[in-house]
gemmi code that builds the backbone of each chain (N, CA, C; Angstrom):
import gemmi

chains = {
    "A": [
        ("UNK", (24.680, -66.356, -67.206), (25.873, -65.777, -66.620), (25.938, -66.226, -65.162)),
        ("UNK", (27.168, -66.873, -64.840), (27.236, -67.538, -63.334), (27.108, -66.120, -62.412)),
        ("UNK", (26.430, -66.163, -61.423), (26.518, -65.127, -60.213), (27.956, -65.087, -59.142)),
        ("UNK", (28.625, -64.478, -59.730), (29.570, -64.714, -58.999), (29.971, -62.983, -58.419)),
        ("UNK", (31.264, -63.093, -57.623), (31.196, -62.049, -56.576), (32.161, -60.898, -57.932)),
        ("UNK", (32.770, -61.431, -58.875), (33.085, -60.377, -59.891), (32.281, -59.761, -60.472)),
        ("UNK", (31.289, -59.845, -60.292), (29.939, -59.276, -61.119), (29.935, -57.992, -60.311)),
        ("UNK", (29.848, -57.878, -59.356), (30.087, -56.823, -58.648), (30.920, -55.468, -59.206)),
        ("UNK", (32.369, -55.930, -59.002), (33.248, -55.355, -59.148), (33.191, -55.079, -60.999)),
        ("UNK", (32.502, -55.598, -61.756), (32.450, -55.670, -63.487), (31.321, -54.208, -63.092)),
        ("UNK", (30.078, -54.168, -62.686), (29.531, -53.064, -62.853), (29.913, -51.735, -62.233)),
        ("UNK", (30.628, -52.233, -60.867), (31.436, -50.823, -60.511), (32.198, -50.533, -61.400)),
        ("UNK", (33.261, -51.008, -61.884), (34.129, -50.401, -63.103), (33.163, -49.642, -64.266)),
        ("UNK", (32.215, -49.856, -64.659), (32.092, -49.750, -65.903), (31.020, -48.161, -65.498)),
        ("UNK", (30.610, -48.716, -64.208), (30.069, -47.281, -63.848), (30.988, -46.296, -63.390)),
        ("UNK", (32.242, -46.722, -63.252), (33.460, -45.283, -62.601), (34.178, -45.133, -64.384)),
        ("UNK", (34.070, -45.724, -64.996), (34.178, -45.603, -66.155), (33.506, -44.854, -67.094)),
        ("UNK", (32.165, -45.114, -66.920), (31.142, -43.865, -67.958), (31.388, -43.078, -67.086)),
        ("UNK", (31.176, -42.446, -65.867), (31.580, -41.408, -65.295), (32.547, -40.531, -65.744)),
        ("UNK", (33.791, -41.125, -65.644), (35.261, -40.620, -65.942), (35.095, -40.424, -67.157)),
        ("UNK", (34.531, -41.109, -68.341), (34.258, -40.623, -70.092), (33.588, -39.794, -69.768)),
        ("UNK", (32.331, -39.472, -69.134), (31.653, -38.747, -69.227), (31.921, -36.801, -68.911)),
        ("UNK", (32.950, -37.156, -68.014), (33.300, -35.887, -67.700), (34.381, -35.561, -68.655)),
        ("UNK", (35.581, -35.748, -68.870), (36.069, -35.779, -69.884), (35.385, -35.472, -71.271)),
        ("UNK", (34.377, -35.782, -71.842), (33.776, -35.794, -72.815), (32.905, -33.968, -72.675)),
        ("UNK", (32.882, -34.284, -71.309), (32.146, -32.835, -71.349), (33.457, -31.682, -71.211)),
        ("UNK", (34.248, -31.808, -70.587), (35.373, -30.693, -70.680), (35.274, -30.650, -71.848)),
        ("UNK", (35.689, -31.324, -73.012), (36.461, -31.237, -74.604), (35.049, -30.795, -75.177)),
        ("UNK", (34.046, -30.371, -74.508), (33.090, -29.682, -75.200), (32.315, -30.617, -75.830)),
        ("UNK", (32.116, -32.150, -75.949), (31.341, -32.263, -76.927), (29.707, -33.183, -75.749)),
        ("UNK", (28.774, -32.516, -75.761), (28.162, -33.108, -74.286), (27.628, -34.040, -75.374)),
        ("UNK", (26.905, -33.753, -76.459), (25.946, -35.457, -76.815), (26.400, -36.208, -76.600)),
        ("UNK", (28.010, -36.752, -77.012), (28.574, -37.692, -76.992), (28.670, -38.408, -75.366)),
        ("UNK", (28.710, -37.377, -74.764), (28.890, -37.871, -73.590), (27.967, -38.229, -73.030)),
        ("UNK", (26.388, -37.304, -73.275), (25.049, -38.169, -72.876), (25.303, -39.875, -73.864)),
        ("UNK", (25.503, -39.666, -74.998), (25.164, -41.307, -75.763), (26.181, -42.110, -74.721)),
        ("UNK", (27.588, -42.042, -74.061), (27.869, -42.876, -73.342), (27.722, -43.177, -72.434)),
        ("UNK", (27.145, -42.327, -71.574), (26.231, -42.404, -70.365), (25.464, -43.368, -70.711)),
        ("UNK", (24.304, -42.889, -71.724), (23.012, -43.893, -71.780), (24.026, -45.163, -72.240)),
        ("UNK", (24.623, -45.322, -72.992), (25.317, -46.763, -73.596), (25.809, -47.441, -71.977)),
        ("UNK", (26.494, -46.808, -71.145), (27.022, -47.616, -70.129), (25.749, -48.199, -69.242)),
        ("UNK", (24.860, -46.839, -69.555), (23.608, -47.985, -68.215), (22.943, -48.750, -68.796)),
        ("UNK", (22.685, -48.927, -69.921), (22.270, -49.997, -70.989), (23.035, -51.327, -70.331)),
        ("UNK", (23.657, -51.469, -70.396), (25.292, -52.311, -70.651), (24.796, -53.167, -68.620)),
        ("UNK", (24.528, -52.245, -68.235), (25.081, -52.409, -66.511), (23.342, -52.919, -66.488)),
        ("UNK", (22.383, -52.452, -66.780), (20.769, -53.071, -66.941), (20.626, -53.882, -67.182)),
        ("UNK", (21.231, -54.487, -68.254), (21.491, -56.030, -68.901), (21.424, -56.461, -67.796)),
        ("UNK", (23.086, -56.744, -67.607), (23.458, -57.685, -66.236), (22.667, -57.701, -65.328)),
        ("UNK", (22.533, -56.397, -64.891), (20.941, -56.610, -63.663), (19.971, -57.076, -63.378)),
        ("UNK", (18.999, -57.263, -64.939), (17.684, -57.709, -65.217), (18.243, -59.316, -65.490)),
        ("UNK", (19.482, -59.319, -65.740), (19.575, -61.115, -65.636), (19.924, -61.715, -64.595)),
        ("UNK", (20.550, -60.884, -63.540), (20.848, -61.096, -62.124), (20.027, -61.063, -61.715)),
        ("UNK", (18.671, -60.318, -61.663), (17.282, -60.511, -60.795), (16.478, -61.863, -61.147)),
        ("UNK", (16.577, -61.758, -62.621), (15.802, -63.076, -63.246), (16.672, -64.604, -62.377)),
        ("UNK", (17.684, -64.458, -62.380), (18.195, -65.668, -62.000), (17.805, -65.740, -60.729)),
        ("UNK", (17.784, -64.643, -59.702), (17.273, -64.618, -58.581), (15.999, -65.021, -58.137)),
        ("UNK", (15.353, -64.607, -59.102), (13.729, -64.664, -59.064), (13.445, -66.186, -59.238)),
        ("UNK", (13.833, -66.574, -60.494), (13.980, -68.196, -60.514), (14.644, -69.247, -59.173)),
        ("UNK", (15.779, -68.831, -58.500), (16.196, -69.578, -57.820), (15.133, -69.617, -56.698)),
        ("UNK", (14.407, -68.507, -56.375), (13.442, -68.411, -55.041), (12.324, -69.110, -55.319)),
        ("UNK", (12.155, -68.907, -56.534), (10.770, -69.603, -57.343), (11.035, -71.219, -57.021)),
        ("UNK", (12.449, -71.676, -56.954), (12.162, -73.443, -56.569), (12.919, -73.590, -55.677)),
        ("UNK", (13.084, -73.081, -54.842), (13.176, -72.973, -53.073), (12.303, -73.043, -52.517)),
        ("UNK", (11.139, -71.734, -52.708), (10.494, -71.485, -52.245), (8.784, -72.558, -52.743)),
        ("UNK", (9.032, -73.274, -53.712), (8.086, -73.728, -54.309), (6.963, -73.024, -54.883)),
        ("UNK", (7.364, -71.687, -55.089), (6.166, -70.764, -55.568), (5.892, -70.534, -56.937)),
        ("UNK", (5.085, -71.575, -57.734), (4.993, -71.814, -58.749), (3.470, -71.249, -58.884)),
    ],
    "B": [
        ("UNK", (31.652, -70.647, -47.661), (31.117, -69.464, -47.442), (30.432, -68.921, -46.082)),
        ("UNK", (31.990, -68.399, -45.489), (31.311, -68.420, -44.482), (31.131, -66.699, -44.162)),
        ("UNK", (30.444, -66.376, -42.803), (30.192, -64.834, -42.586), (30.663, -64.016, -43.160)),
        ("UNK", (31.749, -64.190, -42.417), (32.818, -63.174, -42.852), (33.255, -62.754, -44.633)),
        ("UNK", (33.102, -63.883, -45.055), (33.385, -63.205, -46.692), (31.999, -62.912, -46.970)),
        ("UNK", (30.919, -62.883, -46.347), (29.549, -62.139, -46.869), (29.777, -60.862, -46.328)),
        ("UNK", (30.438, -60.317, -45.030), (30.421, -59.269, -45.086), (31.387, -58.739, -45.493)),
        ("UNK", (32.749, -59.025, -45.887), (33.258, -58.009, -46.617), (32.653, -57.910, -47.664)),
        ("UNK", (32.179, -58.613, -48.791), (31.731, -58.226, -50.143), (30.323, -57.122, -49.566)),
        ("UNK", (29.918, -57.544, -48.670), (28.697, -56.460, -48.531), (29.066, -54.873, -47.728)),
        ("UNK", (30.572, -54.456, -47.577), (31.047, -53.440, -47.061), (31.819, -52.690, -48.567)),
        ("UNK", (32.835, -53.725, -49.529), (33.251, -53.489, -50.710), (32.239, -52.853, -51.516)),
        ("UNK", (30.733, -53.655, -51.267), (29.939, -52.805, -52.396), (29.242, -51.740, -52.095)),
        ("UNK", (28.971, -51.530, -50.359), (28.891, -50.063, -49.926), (29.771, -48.898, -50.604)),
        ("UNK", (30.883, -49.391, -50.297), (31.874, -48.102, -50.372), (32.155, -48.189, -51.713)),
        ("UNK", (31.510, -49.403, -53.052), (31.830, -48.982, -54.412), (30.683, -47.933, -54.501)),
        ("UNK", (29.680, -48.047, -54.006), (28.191, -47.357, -54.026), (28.418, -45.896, -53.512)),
        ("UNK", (29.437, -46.257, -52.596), (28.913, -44.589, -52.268), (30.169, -43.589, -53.533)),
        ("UNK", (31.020, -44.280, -53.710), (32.087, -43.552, -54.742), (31.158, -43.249, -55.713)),
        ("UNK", (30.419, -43.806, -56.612), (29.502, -43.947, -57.581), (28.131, -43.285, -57.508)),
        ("UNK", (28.100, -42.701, -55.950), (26.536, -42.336, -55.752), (26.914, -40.665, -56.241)),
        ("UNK", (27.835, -39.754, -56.228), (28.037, -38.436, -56.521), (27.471, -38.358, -58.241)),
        ("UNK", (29.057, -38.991, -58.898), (28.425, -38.969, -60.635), (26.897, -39.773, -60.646)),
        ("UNK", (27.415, -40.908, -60.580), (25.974, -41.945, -61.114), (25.073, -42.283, -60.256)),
        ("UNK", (24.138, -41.605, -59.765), (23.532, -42.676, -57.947), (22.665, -43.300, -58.836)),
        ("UNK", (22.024, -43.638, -60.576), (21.433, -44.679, -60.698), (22.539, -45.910, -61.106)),
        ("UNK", (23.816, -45.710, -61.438), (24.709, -47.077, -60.955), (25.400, -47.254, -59.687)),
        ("UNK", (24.605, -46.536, -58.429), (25.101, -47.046, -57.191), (23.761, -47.573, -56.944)),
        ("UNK", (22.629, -47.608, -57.208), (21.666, -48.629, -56.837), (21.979, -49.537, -57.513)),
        ("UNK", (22.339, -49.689, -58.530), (22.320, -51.380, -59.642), (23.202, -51.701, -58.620)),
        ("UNK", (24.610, -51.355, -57.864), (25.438, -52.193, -57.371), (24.777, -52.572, -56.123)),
        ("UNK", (24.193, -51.889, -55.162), (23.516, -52.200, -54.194), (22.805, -53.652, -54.529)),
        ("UNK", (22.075, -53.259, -55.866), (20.840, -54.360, -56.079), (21.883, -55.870, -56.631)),
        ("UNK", (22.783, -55.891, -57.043), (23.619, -56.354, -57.503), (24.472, -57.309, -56.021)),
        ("UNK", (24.923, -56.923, -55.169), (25.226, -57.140, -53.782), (24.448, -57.906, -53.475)),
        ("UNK", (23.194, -57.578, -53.276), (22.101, -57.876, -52.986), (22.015, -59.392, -53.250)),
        ("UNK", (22.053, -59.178, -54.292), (21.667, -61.035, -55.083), (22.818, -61.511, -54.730)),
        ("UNK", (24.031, -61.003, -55.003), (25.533, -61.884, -54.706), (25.127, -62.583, -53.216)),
        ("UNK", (24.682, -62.178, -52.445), (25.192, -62.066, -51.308), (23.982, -63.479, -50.837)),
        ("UNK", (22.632, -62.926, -51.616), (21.421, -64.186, -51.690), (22.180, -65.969, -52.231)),
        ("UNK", (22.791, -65.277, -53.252), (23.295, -66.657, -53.924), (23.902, -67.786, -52.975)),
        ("UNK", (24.537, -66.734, -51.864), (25.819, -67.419, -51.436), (24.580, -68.113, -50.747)),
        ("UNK", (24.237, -67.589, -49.477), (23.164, -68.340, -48.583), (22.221, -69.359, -49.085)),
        ("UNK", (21.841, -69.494, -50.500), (20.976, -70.226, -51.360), (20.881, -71.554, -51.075)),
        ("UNK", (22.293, -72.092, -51.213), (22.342, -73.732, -50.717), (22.000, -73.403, -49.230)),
        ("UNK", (22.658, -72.947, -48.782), (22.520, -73.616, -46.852), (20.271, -73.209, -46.757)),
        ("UNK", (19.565, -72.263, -47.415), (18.648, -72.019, -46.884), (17.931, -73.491, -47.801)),
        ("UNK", (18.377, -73.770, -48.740), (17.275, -75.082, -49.699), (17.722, -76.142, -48.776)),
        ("UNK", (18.874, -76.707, -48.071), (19.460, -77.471, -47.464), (18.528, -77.362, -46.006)),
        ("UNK", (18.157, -76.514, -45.618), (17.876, -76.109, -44.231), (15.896, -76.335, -44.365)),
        ("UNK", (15.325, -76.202, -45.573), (14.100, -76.223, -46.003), (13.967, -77.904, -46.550)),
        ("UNK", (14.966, -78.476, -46.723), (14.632, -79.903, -47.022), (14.280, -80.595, -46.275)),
        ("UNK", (15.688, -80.302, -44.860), (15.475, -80.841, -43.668), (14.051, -80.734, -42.821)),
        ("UNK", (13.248, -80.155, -43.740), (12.025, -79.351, -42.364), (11.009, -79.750, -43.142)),
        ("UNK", (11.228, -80.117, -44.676), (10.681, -80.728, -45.726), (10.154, -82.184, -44.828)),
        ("UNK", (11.364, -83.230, -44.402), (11.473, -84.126, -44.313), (10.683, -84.237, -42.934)),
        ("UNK", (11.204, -83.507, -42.374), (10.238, -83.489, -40.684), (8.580, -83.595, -41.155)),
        ("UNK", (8.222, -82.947, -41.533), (7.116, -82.823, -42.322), (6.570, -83.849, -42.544)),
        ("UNK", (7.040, -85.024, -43.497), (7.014, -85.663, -43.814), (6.938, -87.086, -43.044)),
        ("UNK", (7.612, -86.926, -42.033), (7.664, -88.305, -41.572), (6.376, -87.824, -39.970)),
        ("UNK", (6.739, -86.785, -40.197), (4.997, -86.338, -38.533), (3.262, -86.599, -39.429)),
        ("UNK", (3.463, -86.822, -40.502), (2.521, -87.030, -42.114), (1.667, -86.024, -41.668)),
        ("UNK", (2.727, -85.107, -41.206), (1.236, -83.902, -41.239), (0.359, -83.299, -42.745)),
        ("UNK", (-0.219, -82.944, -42.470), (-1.084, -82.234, -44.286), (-0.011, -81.222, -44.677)),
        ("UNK", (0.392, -81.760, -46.099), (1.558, -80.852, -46.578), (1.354, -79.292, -47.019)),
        ("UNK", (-0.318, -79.471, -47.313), (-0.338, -78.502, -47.865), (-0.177, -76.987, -46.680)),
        ("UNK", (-0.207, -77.531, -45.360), (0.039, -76.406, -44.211), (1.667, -75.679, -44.774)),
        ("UNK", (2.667, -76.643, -44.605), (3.605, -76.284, -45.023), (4.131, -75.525, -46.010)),
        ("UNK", (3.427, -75.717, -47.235), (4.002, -75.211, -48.647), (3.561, -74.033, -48.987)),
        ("UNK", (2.165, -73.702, -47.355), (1.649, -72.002, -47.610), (2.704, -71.391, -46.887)),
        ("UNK", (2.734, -72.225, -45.727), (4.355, -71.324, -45.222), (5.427, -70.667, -46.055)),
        ("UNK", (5.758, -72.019, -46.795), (6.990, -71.376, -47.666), (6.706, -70.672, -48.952)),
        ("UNK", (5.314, -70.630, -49.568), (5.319, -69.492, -50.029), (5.154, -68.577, -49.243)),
        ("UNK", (4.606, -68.161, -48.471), (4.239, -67.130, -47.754), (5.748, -66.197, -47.428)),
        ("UNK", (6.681, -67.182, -46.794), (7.906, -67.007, -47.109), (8.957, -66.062, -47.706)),
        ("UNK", (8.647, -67.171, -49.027), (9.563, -67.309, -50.546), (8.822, -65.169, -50.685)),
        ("UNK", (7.164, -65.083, -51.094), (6.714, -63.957, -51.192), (6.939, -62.423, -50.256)),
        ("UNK", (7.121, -63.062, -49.119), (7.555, -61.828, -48.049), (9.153, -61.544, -48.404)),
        ("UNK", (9.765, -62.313, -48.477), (11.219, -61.882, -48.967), (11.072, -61.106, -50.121)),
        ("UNK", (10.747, -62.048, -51.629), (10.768, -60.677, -52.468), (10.310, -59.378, -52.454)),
        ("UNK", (9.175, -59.260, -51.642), (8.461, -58.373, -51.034), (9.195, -57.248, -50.718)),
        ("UNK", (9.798, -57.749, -49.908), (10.987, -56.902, -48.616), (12.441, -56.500, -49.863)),
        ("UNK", (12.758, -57.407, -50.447), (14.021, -57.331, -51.536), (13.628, -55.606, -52.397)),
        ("UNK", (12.227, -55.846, -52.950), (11.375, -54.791, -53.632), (11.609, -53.457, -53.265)),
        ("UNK", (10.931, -53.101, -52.189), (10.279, -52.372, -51.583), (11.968, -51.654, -50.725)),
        ("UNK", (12.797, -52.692, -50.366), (14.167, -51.840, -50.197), (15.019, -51.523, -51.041)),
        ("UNK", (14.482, -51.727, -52.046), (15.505, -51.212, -53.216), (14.942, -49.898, -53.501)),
        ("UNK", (13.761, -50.109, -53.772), (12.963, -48.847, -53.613), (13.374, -47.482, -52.821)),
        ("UNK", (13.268, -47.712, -52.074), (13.780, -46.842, -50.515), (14.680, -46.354, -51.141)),
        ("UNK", (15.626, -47.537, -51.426), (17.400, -46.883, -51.304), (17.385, -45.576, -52.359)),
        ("UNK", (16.764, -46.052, -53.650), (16.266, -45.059, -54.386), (15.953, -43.846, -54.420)),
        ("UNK", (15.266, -43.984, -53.233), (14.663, -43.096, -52.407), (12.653, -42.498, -53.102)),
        ("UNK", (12.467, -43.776, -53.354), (10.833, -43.882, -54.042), (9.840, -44.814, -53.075)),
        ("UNK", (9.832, -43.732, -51.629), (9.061, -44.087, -50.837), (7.693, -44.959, -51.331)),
        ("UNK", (7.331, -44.209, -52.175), (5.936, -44.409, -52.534), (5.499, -45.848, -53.484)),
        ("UNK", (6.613, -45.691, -54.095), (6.881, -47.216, -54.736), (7.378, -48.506, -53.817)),
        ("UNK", (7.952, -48.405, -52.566), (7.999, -48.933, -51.751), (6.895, -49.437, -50.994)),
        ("UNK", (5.839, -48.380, -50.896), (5.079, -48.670, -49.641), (3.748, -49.955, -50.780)),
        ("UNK", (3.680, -49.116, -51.990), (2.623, -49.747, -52.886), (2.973, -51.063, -53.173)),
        ("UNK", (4.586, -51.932, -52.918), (4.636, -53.066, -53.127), (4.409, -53.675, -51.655)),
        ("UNK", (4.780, -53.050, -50.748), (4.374, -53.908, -49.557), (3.041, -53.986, -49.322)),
        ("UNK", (2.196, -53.500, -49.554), (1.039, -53.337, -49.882), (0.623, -54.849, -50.373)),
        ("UNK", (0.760, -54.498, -51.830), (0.871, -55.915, -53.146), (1.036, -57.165, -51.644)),
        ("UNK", (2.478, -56.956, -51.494), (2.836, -58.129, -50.783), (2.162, -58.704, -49.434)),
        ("UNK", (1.145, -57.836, -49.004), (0.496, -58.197, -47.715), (-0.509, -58.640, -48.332)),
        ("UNK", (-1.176, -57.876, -49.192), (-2.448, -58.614, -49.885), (-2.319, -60.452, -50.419)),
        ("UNK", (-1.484, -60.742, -50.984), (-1.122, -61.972, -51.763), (-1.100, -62.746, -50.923)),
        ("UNK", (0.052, -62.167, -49.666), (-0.194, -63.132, -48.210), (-1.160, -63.172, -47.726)),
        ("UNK", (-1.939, -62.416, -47.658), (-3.311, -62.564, -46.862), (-4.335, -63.589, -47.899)),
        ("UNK", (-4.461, -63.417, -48.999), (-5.239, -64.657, -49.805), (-4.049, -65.703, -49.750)),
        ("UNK", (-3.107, -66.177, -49.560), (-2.200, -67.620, -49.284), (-2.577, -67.865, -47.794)),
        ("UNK", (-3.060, -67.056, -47.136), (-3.153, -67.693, -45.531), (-4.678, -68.103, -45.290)),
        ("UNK", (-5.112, -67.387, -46.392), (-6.897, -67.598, -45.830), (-7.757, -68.474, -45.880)),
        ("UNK", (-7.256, -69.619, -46.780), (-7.503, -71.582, -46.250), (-7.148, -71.680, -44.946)),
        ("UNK", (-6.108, -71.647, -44.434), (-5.258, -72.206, -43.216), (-6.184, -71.750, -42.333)),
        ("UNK", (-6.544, -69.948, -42.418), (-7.247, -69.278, -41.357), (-8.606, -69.980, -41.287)),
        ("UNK", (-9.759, -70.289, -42.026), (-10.514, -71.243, -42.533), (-10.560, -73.026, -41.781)),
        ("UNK", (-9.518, -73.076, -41.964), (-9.559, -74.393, -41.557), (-9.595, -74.339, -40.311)),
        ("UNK", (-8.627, -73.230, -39.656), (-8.531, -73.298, -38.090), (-10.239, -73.050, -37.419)),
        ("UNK", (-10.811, -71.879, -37.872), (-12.019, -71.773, -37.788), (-13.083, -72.720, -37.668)),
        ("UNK", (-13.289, -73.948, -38.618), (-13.408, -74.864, -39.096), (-13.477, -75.624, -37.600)),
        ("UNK", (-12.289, -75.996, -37.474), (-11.378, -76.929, -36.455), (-12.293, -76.345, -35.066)),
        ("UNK", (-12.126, -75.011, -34.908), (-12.571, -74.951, -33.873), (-13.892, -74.684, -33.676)),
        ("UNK", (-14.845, -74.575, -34.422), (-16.178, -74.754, -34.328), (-16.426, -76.085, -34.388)),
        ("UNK", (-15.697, -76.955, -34.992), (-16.385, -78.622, -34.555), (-15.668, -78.680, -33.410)),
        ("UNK", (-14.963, -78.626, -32.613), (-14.696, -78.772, -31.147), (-15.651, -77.825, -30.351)),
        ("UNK", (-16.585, -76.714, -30.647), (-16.946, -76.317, -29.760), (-18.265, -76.923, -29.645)),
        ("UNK", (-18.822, -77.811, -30.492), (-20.458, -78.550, -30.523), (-20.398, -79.367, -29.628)),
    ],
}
model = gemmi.Model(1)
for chain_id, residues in chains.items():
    chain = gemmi.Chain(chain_id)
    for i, (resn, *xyz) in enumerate(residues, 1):
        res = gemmi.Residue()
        res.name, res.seqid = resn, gemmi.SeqId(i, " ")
        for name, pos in zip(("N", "CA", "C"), xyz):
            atom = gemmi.Atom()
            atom.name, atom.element = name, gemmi.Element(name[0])
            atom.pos, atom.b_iso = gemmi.Position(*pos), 0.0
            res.add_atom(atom)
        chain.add_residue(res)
    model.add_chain(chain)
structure = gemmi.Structure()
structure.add_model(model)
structure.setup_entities()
């Protein structure tokens, strides 16, 4: 996945997003559902992260020559 | 890529962070950490560009390379170090913070301890 500056703005949404389900989900009474989309959205947003660090980690790794 | 669009994206993802820190503050650290790298990427070329050039100096003074390449790990390791250990913080997991800088002084200290060695070295045959 290219690092680009939308990546940003892709995990803010999706985190003002489980938020906003999440509360919603809890007014209408039903909370599991709303814990499973909670956990489903930070799932989702971890991904991207742990591949955004990895790419990071790699790029320093042959910059930095630290093999 | 110049300043200025590094710091707005690094003010945009403050203020997505702090909207996000009430419901979710563990998806206002991913964006922090997320920033973070955006913001590394951009600088990426100009710092490999800026390390070639010093590469090359290097190179043509034929000094012993291997002085150099502890530098830049030493470097390359203190940054992630520092990347670590403030994410940590932001977290607010002092303790996990302090235990990687820790990690990270140790690693540097065995990458420097040829160099320190040699200087030693160096200067006990000048003092006979």
């Amino acid at each position: 996945m290219s690092v680009d500056i939308d990546l940003i703005f892709k995990i803010a949404a999706i985190g003002i997003l489980v938020a906003i389900l999440n509360r919603v989900l809890v007014q209408s009474g039903r909370e599991e559902i709303a814990m499973m989309t909670t956990l489903a959205g930070l799932v989702i947003v971890l991904l991207m992260v742990v591949d955004l660090i990895n790419q990071l980690f790699q790029t320093i790794k042959s910059i930095f020559q630290l093999y | 890529m110049d300043i200025v669009q590094i710091v707005s994206i690094g003010l945009v993802a403050a203020i997505l962070a702090i909207t996000l820190r009430q419901q979710r503050p563990e998806m206002a650290l991913i964006v922090s950490i997320a920033a973070g790298v955006v913001i590394f990427f951009m600088i990426a070329g100009k710092l490999s560009a800026a390390i070639q050039a010093l590469n090359e100096v290097m190179r043509k003074a034929q000094l012993n390379n291997i002085y150099f390449t502890t530098v830049l790990k030493i470097i390359g390791i203190a940054y992630i170090t520092e990347f670590g250990s403030q994410i940590c913080k932001d977290a607010g997991e002092g303790s996990i913070a302090s235990k990687i800088e820790l990690a990270g002084k140790v690693l540097i200290m065995v990458l420097a301890l040829p160099i320190v060695l040699a200087v030693f070295d160096l200067i006990s045959s000048v003092m006979q």
